[in-house]
C-alpha positions as a Markdown table, in Angstrom:
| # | Residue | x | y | z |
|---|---|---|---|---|
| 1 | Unk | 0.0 | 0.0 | 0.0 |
| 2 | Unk | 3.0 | 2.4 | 1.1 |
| 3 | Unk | 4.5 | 1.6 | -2.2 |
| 4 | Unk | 1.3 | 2.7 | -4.3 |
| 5 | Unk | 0.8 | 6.4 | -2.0 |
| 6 | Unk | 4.2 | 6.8 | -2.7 |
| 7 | Unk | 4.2 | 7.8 | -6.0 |
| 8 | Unk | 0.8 | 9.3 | -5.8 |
| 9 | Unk | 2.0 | 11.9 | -2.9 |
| 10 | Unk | 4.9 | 12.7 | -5.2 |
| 11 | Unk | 2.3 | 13.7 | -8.1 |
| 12 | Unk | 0.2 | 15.3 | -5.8 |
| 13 | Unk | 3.1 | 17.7 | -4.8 |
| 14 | Unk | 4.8 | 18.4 | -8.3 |
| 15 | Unk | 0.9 | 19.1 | -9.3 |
| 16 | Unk | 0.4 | 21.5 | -6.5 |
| 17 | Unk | 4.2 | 23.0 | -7.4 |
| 18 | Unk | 3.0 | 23.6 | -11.2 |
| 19 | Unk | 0.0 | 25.3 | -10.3 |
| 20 | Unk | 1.4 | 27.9 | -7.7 |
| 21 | Unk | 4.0 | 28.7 | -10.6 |
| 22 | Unk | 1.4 | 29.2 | -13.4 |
| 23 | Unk | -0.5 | 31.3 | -10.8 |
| 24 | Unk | 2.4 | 33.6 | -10.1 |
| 25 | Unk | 3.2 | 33.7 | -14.1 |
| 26 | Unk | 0.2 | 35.2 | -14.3 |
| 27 | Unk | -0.3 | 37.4 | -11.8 |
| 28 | Unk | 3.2 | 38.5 | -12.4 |
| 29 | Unk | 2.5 | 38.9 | -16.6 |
| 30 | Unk | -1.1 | 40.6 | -15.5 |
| 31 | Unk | 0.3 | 43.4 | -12.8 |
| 32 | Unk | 3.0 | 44.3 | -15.7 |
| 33 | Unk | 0.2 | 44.7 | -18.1 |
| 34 | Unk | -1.7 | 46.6 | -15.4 |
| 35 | Unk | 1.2 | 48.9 | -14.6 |
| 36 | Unk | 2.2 | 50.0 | -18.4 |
| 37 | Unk | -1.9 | 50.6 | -19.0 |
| 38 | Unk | -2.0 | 53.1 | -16.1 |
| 39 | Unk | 1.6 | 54.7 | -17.5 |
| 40 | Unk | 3.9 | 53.4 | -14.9 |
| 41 | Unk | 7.8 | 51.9 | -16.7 |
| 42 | Unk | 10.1 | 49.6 | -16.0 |
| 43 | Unk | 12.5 | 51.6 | -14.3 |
| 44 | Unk | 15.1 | 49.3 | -16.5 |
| 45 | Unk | 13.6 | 50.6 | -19.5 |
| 46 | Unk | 12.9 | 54.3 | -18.5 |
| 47 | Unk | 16.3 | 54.4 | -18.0 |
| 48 | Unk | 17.1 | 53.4 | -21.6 |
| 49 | Unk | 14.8 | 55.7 | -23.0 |
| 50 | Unk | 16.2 | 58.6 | -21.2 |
| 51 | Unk | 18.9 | 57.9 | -22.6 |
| 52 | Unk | 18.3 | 57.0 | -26.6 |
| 53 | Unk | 16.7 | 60.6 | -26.0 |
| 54 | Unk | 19.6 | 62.3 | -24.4 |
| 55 | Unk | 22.3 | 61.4 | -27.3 |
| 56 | Unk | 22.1 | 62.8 | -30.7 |
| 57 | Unk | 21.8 | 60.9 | -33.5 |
| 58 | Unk | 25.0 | 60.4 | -35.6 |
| 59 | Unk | 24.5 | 62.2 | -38.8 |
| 60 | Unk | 26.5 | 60.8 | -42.1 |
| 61 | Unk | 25.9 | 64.5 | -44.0 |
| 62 | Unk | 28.8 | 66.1 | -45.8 |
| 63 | Unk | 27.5 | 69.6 | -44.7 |
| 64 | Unk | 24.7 | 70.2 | -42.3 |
| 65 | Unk | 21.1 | 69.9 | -44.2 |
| 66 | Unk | 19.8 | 73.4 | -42.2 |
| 67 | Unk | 22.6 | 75.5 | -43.7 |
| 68 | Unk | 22.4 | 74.2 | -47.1 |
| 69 | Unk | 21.2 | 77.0 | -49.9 |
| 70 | Unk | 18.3 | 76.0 | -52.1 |
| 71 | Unk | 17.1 | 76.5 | -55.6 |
| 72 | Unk | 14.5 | 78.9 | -55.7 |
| 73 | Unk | 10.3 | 77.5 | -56.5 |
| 74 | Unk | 10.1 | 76.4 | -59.7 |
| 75 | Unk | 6.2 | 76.6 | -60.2 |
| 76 | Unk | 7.0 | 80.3 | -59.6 |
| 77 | Unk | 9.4 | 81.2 | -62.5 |
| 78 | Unk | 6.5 | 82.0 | -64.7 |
| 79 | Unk | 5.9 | 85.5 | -62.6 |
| 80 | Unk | 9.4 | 86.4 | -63.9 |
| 81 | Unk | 9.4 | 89.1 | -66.9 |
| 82 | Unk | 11.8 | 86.7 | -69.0 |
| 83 | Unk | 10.5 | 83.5 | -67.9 |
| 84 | Unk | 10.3 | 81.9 | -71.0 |
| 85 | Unk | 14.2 | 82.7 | -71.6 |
| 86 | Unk | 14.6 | 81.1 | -67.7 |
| 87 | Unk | 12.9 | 77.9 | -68.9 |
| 88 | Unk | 14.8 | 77.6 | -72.5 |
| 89 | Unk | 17.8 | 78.1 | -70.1 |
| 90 | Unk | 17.2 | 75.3 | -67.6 |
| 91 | Unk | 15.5 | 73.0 | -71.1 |
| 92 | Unk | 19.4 | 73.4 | -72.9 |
| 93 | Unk | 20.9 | 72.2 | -69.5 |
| 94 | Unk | 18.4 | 69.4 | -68.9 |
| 95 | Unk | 18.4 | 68.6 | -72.9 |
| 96 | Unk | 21.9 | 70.2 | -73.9 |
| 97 | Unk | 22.5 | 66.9 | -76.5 |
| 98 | Unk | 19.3 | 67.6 | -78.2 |
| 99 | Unk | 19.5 | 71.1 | -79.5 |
| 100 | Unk | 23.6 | 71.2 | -79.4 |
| 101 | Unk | 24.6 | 67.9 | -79.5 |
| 102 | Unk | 26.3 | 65.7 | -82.7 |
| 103 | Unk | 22.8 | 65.8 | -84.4 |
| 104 | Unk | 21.4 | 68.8 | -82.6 |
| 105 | Unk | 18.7 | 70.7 | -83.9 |
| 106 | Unk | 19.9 | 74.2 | -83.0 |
| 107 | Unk | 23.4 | 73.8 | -83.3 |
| 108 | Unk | 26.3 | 70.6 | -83.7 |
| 109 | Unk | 28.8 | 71.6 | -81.4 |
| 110 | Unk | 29.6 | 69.1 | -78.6 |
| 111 | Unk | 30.2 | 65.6 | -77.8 |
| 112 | Unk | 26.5 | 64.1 | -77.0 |
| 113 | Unk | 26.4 | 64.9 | -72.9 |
| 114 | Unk | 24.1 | 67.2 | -71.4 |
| 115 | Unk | 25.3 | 69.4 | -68.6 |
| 116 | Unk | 23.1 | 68.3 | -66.6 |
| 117 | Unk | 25.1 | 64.6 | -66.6 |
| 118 | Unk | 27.8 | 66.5 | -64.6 |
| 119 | Unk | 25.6 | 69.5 | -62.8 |
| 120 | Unk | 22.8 | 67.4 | -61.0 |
| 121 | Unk | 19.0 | 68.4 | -61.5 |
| 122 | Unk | 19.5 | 70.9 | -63.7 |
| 123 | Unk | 22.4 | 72.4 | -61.8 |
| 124 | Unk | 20.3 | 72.5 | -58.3 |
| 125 | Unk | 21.0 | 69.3 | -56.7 |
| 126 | Unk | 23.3 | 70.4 | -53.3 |
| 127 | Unk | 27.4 | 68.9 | -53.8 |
| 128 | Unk | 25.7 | 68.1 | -56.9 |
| 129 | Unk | 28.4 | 70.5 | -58.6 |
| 130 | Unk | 25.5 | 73.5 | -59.2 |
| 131 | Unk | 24.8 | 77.0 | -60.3 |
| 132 | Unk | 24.0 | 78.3 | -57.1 |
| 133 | Unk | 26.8 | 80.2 | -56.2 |
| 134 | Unk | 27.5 | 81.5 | -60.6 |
| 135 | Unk | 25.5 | 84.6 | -60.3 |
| 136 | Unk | 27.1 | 85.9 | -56.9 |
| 137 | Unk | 30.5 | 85.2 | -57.5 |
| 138 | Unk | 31.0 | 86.0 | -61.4 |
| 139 | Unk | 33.3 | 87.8 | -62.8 |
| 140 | Unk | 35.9 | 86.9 | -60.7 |
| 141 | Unk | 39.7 | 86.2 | -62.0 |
| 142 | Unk | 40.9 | 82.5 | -62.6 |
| 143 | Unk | 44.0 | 80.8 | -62.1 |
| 144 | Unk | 43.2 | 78.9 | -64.9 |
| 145 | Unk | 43.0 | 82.1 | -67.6 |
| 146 | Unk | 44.8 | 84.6 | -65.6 |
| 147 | Unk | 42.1 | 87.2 | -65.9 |
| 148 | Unk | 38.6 | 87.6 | -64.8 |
| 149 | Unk | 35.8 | 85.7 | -66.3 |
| 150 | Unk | 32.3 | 86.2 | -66.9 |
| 151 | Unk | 29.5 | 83.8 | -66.7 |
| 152 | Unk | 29.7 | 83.8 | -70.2 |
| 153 | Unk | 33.3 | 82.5 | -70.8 |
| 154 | Unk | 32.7 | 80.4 | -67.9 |
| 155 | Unk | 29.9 | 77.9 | -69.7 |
| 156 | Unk | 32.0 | 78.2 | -73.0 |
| 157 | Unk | 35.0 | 76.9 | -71.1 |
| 158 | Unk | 32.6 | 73.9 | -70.2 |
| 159 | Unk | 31.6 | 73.7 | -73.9 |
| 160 | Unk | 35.3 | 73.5 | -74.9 |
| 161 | Unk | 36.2 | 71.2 | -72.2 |
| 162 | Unk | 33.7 | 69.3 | -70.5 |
| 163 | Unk | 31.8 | 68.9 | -73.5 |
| 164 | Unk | 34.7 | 68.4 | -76.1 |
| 165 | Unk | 33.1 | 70.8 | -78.3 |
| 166 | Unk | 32.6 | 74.7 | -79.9 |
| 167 | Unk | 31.7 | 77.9 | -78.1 |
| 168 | Unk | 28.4 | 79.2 | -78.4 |
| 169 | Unk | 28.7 | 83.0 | -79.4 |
| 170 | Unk | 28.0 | 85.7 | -76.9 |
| 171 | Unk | 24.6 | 87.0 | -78.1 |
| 172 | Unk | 23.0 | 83.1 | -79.1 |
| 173 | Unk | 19.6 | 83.0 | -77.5 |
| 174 | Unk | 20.8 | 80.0 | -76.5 |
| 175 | Unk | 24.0 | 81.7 | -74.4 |
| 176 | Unk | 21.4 | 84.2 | -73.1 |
| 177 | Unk | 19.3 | 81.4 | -71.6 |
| 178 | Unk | 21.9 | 79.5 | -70.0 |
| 179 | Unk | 22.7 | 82.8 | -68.2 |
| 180 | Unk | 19.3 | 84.0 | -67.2 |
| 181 | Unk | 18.4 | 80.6 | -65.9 |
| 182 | Unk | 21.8 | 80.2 | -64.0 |
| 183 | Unk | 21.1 | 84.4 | -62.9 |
| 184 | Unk | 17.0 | 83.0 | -61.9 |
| 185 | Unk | 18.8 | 80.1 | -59.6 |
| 186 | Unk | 21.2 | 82.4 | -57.8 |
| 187 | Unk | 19.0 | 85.8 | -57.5 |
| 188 | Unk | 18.7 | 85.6 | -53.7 |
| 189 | Unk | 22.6 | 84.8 | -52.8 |
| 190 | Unk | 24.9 | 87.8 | -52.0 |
| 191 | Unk | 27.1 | 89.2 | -54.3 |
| 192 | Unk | 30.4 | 88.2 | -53.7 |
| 193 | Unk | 29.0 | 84.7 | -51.5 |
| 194 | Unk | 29.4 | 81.1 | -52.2 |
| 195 | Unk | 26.4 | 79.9 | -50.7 |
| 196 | Unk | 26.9 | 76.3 | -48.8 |
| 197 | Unk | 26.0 | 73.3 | -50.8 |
| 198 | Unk | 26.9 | 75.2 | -53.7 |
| 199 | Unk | 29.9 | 73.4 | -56.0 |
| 200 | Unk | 31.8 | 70.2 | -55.4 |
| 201 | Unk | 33.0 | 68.6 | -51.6 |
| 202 | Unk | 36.1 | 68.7 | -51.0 |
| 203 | Unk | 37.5 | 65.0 | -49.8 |
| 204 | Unk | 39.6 | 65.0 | -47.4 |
| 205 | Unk | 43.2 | 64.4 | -48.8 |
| 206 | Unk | 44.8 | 60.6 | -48.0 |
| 207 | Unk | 47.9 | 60.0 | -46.7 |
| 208 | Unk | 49.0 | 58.0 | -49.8 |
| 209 | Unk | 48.3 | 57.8 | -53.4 |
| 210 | Unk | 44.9 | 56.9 | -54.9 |
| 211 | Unk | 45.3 | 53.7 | -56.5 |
| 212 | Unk | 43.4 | 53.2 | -59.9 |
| 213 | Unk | 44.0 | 49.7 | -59.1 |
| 214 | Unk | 41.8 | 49.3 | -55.9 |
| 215 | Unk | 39.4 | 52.1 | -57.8 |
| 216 | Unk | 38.6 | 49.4 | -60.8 |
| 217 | Unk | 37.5 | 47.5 | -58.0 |
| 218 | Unk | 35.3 | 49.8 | -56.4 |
| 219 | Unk | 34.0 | 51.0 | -60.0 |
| 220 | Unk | 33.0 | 47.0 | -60.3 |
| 221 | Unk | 31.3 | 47.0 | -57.5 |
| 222 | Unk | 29.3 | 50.0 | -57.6 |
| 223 | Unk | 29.0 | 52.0 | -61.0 |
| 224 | Unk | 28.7 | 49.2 | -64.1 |
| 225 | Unk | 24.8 | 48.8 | -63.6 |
| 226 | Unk | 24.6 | 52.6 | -65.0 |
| 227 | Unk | 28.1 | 53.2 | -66.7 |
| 228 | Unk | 28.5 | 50.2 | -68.2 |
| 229 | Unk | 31.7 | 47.8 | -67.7 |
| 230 | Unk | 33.0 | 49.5 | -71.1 |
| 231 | Unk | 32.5 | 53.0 | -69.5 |
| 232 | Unk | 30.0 | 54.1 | -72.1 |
| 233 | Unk | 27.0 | 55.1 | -70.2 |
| 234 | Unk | 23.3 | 54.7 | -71.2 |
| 235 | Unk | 21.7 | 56.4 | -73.8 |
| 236 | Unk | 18.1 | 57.8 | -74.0 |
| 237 | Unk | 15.6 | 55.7 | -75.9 |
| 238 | Unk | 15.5 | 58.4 | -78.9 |
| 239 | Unk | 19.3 | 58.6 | -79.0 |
| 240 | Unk | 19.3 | 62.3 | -78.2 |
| 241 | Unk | 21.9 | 62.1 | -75.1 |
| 242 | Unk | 22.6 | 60.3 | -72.5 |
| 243 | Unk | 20.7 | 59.2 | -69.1 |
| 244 | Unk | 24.5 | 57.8 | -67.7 |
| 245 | Unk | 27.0 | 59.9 | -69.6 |
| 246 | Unk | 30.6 | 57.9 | -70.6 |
| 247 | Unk | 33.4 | 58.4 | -68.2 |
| 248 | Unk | 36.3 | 57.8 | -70.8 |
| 249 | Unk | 36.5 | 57.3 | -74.6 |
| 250 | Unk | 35.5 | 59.2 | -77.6 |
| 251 | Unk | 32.2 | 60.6 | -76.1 |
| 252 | Unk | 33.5 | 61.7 | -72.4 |
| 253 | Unk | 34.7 | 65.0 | -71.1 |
| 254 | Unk | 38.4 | 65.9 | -72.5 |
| 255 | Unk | 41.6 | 66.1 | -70.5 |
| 256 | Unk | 41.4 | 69.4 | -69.6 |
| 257 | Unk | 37.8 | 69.5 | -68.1 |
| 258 | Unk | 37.6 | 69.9 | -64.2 |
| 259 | Unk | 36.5 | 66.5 | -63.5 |
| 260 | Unk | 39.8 | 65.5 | -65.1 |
| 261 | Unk | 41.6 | 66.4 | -61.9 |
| 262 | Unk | 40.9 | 63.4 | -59.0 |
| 263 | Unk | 39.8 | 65.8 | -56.0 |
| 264 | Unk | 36.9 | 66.9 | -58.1 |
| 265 | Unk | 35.7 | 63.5 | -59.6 |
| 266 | Unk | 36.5 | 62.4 | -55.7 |
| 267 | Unk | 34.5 | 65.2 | -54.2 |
| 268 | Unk | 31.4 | 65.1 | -57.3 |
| 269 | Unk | 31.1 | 61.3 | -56.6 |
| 270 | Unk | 31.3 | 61.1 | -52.4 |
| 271 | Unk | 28.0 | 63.3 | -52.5 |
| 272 | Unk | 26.5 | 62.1 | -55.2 |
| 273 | Unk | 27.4 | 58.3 | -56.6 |
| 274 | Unk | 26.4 | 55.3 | -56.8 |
| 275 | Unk | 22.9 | 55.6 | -57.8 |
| 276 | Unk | 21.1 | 56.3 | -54.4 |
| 277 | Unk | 23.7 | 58.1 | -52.9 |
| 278 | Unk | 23.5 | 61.9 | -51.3 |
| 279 | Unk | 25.3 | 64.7 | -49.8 |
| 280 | Unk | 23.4 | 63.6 | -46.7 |
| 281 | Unk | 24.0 | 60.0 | -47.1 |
| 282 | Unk | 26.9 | 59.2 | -48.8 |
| 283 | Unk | 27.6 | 55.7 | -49.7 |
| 284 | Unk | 31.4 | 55.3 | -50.6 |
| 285 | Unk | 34.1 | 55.9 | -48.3 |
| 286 | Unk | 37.0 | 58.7 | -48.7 |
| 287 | Unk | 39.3 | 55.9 | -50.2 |
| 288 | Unk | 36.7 | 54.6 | -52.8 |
| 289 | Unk | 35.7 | 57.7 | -54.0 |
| 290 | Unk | 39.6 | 58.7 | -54.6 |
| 291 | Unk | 40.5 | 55.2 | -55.8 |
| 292 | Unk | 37.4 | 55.5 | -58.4 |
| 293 | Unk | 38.5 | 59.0 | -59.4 |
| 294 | Unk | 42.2 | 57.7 | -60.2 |
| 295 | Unk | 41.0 | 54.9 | -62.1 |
| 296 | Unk | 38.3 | 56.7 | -64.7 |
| 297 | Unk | 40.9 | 59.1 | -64.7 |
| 298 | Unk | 43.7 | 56.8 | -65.5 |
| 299 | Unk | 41.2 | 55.6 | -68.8 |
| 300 | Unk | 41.8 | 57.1 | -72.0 |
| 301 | Unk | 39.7 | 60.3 | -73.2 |
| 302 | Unk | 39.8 | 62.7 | -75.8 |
| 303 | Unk | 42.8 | 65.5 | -75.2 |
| 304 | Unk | 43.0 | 68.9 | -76.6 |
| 305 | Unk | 45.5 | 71.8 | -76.2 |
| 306 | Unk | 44.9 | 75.4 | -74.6 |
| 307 | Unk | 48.4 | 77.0 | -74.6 |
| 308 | Unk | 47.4 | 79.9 | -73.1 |
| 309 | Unk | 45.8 | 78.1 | -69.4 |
| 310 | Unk | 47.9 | 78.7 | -66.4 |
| 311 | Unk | 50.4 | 81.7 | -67.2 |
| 312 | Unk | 51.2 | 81.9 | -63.5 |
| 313 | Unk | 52.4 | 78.0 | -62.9 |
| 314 | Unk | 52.1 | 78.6 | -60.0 |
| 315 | Unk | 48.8 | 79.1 | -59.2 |
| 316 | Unk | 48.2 | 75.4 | -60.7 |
| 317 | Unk | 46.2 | 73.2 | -57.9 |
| 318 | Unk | 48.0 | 70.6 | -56.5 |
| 319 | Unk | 46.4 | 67.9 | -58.8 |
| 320 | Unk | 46.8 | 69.7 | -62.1 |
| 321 | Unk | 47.8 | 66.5 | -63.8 |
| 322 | Unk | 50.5 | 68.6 | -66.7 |
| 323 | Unk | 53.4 | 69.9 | -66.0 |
| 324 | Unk | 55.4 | 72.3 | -65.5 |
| 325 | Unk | 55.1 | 73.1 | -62.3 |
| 326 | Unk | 56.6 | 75.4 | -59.7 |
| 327 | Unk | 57.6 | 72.7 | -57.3 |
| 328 | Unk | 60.0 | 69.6 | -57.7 |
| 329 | Unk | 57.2 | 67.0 | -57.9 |
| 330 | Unk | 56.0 | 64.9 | -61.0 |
| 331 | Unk | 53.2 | 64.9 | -63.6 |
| 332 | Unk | 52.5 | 61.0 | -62.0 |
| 333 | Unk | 52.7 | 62.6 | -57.8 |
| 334 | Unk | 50.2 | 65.6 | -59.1 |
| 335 | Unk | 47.5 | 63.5 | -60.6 |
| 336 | Unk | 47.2 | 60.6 | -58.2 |
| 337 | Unk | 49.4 | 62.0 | -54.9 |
| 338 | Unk | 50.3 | 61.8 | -52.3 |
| 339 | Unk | 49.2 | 65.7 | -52.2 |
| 340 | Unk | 50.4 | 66.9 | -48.5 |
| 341 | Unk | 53.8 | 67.2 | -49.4 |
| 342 | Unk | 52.5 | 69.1 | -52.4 |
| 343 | Unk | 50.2 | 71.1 | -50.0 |
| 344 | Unk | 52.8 | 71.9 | -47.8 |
| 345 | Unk | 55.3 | 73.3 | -50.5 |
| 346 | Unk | 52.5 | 75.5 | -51.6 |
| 347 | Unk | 52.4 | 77.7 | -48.5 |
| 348 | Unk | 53.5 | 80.8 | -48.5 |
C-alpha cells in the first residue's frame, strides 16, 4: 500500500508545485500589463529611454542639411518678366545633346552629354556640382585664364572642355538662356557669397596615393549597372543624349575639363554616386571615392591643347595632372598623390 501512496503523494506535490507557478506567471504577466496601461515603466527601460533621447543621432551628411542653400520654387518662375528665356535656359541644360549635341537641332557643337550629366538636376542638386553660387560670384579672375571671367566664358569653357566641343557665341539666344536661368537660380545669394551646398566637396586628402587599381574595384562594385563595364554610359531611348553619360572614350569629357583632376571627380562622386547616394548620405568611403576617381581618370579620353591656361604655374592646384610646375614634384605625384607634401610646398 505504502509503495502505491508513494508515487501518488509525489504527483500530488509536483501538481500543486506547477499550479502555484502558473499562478504567479500570471499574476506577475497581469500586474505588468496593469502597470504599463495606467503609464507606470520599468525603471530598466525608463532608464534606456532617457537615454536614446539624451544622445544625438550620428549624422553621415557632408555639410549640415539646415545650412544648405536652395534652388529657388520652380512653379513660380513664370511671374518672372523673362521667364520663357529662364525655362529655355534650364530645357538646354536638362536637354543640352538635343538642340547642341552631334545631331542637334539648333546647333552641332559638342560631344553628345548634357550638362546636366555632370551639374545634378539641372544644376540645383546640393554637392551636386551647381549654379547656385554662378550669379554671386562672377566675374571673378581664374587661375586657370589669368584674368577675370564672366559667366559667359565660364559655360564656353565647359563647352570646350567638358563637353569636347565649340563655343556658343555671346549674343546666341541660347548663351542668353543658359545665363538667365543660372542668374533666376542664384537671385537671392549675396554678391560676392558662395552659398553652402553650392559646388563640389572637398574629400579630405589621404595619406597615400589613390590607387586606380583598388578604384577598378570599387567602379566593379558600384558603378557598371549605370556606366557600363566599357565606360559608355546609357543612352536615351531616342538617342538624343545620354541618361548615364561615358566616363572615358570618344564621347566623355576631355583632358582638360575639371572633373579631369581626382579631387573633383572624388568630391562630385562622395555626394552624389552610386545611384542612391547623397550629400546627406553618402555611400562610398573617402578611399573609394579617390580610388574610383584615379581609375576613370587613368582611362583614355579625348585631349585637346589650350596653350594659353595657367600663365602663373604657380597658381596650378596641387592635382593639375600637366606639368610644368613650380615645385619639384612629377606629372604622375600631381594626378594621383600623395598631395600633402604638395600642399605643404604651396604655403606661403
Amino acid at each position: 500500500m505504502n509503495k502505491i501512496a508513494k508515487p501518488i503523494l509525489q504527483l500530488f506535490n509536483l501538481t500543486l508545485s506547477l499550479v502555484g507557478l502558473v499562478t504567479f506567471l500570471i499574476l506577475g504577466v497581469g500586474l505588468i500589463l496593469y502597470l504599463d496601461v495606467v503609464g507606470v515603466k520599468n525603471p530598466i527601460e525608463e532608464k534606456a529611454l532617457v537615454k536614446s533621447a539624451t544622445e544625438p543621432v550620428k549624422s553621415n551628411a557632408l555639410i549640415d542639411p539646415a545650412e544648405v542653400w536652395t534652388a529657388p520654387d520652380w512653379a513660380k518662375v513664370d511671374s518672372e518678366p523673362n521667364a520663357d528665356e529662364i525655362k529655355y535656359g534650364k530645357e538646354l541644360i536638362a536637354n543640352t545633346a538635343e538642340y547642341l549635341g552631334p545631331n542637334g537641332k539648333v546647333k552641332k557643337i559638342s560631344n553628345g552629354l548634357n550638362c546636366q550629366n555632370c551639374h545634378l538636376q539641372a544644376g540645383t542638386a546640393p554637392l551636386g556640382n551647381n549654379y547656385l553660387g554662378v550669379a554671386s560670384t562672377y566675374p571673378k579672375v581664374r587661375g586657370r585664364s589669368g584674368h577675370s571671367e564672366d559667366v559667359v566664358m565660364r559655360i564656353n569653357g565647359c563647352f570646350q572642355r567638358s563637353l569636347n566641343g565649340e563655343s556658343l557665341p555671346k549674343n546666341s539666344k541660347e548663351m542668353k538662356a543658359m545665363v538667365a536661368y543660372m542668374n533666376w537660380l542664384g537671385q537671392a545669394v549675396p554678391k560676392g557669397q558662395k552659398p553652402t551646398g553650392a559646388g563640389i566637396y572637398e574629400v579630405p586628402v589621404l595619406d597615400r596615393a589613390a590607387d586606380p587599381i583598388l578604384g577598378k574595384v570599387v567602379y566593379q562594385k558600384q558603378c557598371v549597372t549605370c556606366h557600363g563595364e566599357d565606360g559608355q554610359g546609357m543612352m536615351k531611348a531616342d538617342q538624343t543624349g545620354y541618361i548615364y553619360p561615358p566616363l572615358w572614350g570618344a564621347n566623355s569629357y576631355n583632358q582638360r575639363a575639371g572633373l579631369f583632376r581626382i579631387s573633383k571627380f572624388a568630391g562630385y562622386v562622395k555626394a552624389n554616386m552610386p545611384f542612391g547616394a547623397t550629400y546627406e548620405n553618402p555611400i562610398l568611403t573617402d578611399e573609394e571615392a579617390w580610388d574610383v576617381a584615379a581609375y576613370v581618370n587613368s582611362l583614355q579620353r579625348p585631349d585637346r591643347d589650350f596653350p594659353d591656361d595657367w600663365p602663373d604655374i604657380s597658381k596650378k592646384p596641387m592635382d593639375h595632372p600637366f606639368g610644368p610646375y613650380a615645385d619639384e614634384f612629377s606629372e604622375n605625384q600631381h594626378k594621383y598623390g600623395p598631395f600633402k607634401e604638395i600642399i605643404a610646398a604651396q604655403k606661403p
